[in-house]
C-alpha positions in Angstrom: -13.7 -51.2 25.5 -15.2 -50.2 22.3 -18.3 -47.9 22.3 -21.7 -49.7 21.4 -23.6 -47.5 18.9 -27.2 -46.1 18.9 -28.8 -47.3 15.2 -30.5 -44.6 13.9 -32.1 -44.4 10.0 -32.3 -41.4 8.1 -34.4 -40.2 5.1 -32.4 -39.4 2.3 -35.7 -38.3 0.3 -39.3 -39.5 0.1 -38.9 -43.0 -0.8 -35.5 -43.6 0.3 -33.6 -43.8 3.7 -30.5 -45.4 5.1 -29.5 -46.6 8.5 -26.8 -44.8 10.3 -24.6 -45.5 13.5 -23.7 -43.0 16.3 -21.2 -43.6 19.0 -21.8 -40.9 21.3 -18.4 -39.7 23.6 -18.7 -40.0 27.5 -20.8 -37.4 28.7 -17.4 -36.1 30.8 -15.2 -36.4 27.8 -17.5 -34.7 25.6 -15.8 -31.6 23.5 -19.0 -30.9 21.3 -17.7 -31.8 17.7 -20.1 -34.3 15.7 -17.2 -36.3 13.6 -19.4 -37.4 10.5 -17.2 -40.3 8.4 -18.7 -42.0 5.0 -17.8 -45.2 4.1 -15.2 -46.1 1.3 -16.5 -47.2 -2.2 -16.1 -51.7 -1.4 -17.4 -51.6 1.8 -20.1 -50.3 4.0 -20.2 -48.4 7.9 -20.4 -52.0 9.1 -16.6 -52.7 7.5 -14.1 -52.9 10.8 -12.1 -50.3 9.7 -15.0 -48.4 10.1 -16.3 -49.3 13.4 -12.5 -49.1 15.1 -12.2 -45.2 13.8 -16.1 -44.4 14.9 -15.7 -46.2 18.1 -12.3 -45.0 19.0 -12.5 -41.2 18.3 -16.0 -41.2 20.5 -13.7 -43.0 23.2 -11.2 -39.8 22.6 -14.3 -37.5 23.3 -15.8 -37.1 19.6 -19.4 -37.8 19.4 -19.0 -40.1 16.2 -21.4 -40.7 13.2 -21.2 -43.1 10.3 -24.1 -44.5 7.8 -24.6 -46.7 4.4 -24.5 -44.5 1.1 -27.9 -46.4 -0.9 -26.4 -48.6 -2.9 -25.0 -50.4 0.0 -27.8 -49.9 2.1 -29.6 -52.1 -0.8 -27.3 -54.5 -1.4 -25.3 -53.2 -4.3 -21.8 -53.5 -5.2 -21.4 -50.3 -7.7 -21.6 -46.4 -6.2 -24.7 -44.6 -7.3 -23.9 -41.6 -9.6 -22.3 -38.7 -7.9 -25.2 -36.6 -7.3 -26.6 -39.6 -5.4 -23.9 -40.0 -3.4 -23.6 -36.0 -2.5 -27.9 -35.8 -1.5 -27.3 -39.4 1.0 -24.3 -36.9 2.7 -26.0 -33.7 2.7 -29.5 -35.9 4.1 -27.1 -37.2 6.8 -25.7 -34.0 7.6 -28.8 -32.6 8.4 -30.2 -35.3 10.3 -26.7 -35.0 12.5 -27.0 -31.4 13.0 -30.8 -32.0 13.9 -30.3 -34.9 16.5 -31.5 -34.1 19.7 -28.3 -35.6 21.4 -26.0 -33.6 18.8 -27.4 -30.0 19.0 -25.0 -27.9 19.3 -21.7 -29.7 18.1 -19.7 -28.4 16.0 -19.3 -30.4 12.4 -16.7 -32.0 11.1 -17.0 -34.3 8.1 -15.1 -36.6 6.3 -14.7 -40.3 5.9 -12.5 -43.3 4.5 -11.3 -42.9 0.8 -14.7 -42.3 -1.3 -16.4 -41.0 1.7 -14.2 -38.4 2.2 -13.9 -37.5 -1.4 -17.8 -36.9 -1.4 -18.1 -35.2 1.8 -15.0 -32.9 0.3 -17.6 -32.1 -3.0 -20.4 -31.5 -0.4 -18.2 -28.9 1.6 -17.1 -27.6 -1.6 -20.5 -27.0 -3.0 -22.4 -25.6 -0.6 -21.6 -26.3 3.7 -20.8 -23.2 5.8 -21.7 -24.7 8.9 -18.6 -27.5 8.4 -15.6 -26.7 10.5 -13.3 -28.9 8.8 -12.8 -32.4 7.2 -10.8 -35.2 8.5 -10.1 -37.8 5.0 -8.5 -41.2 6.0 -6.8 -42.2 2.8 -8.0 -39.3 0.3 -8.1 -41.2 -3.2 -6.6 -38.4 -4.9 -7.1 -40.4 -8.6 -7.4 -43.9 -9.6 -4.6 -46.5 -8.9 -2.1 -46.0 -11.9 -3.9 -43.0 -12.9 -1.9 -40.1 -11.6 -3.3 -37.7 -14.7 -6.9 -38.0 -13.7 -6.6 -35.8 -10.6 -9.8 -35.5 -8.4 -8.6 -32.1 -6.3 -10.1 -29.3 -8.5 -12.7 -28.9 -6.5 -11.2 -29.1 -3.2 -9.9 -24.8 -3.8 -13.5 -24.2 -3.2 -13.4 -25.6 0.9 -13.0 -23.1 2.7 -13.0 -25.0 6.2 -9.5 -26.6 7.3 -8.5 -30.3 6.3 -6.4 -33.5 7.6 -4.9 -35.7 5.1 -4.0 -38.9 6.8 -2.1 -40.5 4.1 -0.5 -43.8 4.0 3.3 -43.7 2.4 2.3 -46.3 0.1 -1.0 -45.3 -0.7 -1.7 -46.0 -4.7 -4.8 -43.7 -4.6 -2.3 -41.1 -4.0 1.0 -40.6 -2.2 1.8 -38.0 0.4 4.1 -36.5 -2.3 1.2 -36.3 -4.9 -0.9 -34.4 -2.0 1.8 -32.1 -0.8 1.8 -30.5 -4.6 -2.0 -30.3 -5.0 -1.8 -28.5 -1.1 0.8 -26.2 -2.4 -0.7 -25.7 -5.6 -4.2 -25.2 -4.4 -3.2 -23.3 -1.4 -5.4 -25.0 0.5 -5.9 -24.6 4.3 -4.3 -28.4 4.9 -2.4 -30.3 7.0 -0.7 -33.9 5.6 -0.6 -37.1 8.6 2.1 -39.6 6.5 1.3 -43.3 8.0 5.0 -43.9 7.3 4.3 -47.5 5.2 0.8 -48.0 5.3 -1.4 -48.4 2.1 -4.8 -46.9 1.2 -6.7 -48.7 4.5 -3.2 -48.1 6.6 -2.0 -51.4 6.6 2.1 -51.4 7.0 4.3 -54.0 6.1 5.1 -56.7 8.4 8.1 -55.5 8.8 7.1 -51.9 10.9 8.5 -51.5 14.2 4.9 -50.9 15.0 1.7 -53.2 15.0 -1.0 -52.6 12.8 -3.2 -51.6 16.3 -0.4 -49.0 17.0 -0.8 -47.7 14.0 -4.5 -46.9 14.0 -4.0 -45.6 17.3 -1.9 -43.3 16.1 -3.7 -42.3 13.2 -6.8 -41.2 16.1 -4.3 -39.7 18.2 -3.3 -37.5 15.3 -6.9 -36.7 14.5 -7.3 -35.7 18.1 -4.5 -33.7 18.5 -5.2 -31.3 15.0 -9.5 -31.1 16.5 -8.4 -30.1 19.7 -6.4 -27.1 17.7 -8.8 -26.0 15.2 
């Protein structure tokens, strides 16, 4: 049955906030890691890809947070500028490490394709209290664009990562992110959704359903938490 989140809003500066959604684990299931997952670039926390990963990973025992970036919180179809996007995380962040139901979680961030990417430049830049970042569908570089890499930056996290990758991902294939891993020598692990696209989707011909496949996809997540 999925979990029912608390609405909670959060002020991303003085004139500025955006509404957030936390789906708390059962208070037996609990293991004390706040999973913190931003929204990709065309849709906002509300998207059901969204909900089903928030909802199922706080039925696995992961408190879960999601929230808007401002430009969808207002309506907008276009990103703000970077450093826009970076302050809404970091604001988030704080307000997750600061929630009285959260205290004392340990925090891992991450999100679905832009999200991700953004909570990787926030980890990069300045986070020593993140314990690792969990990126559904990374978008290494634009579709078509495999010259204009976006991992440069990513040699600067020092916390562990999941990349959960689909096979046919055009943001960036699970061969592209093997090099930059080995190039980079980052501290990574690579999930391949064997046939699934940037949101996951497989072809219709899968010997699994598309349900079987996002449950597999938490499972995973699970399992490399439960071993950091």
């Amino acid at each position: 049955m999925p979990i029912e989140p608390e609405q909670l809003t959060v002020a991303v500066n003085e004139r500025e906030s955006v509404s957030a959604l936390l789906y708390l684990a059962a208070r037996k299931d609990r293991a004390d890691i706040t999973l913190l997952l931003g929204h990709g670039a065309g849709a906002n926390q509300s998207h059901p890809f969204m909900r089903l990963f928030a909802s199922g990973l706080a039925a696995r025992g992961f408190d879960s947070m999601t929230f808007n970036f401002l430009y969808t919180e207002t309506g907008r179809r276009a990103p703000d500028p970077k450093a826009t996007l970076e302050s809404c995380y970091r604001a988030v962040i704080e307000a997750a490490l600061e929630h009285k139901k959260l205290r004392g979680n340990r925090l891992v961030v991450g999100g679905k394709s832009m999200g991700g990417r953004i909570a990787s430049q926030v980890a990069a830049a300045e986070r020593s209290d993140i314990e690792g970042l969990v990126f559904l569908g990374y978008p290494l570089h634009p579709p078509g664009k495999p010259e204009q890499l976006r991992d440069k930056h990513l040699q600067d996290v020092g916390a562990p990562m999941l990349f959960v990758q689909g096979s046919r991902d055009a943001f960036g294939t699970p061969e592209e992110l093997r090099a930059v891993i080995k190039k980079l020598h980052l501290p990574a692990t690579l999930f391949v959704i064997e046939g699934g696209d940037h949101s996951f989707k497989v072809l219709k011909s899968s010997p699994l359903t598309q349900q079987q496949v996002y449950e597999e996809a938490m499972d995973e997540i699970v399992r490399w938490l439960q071993a950091r």
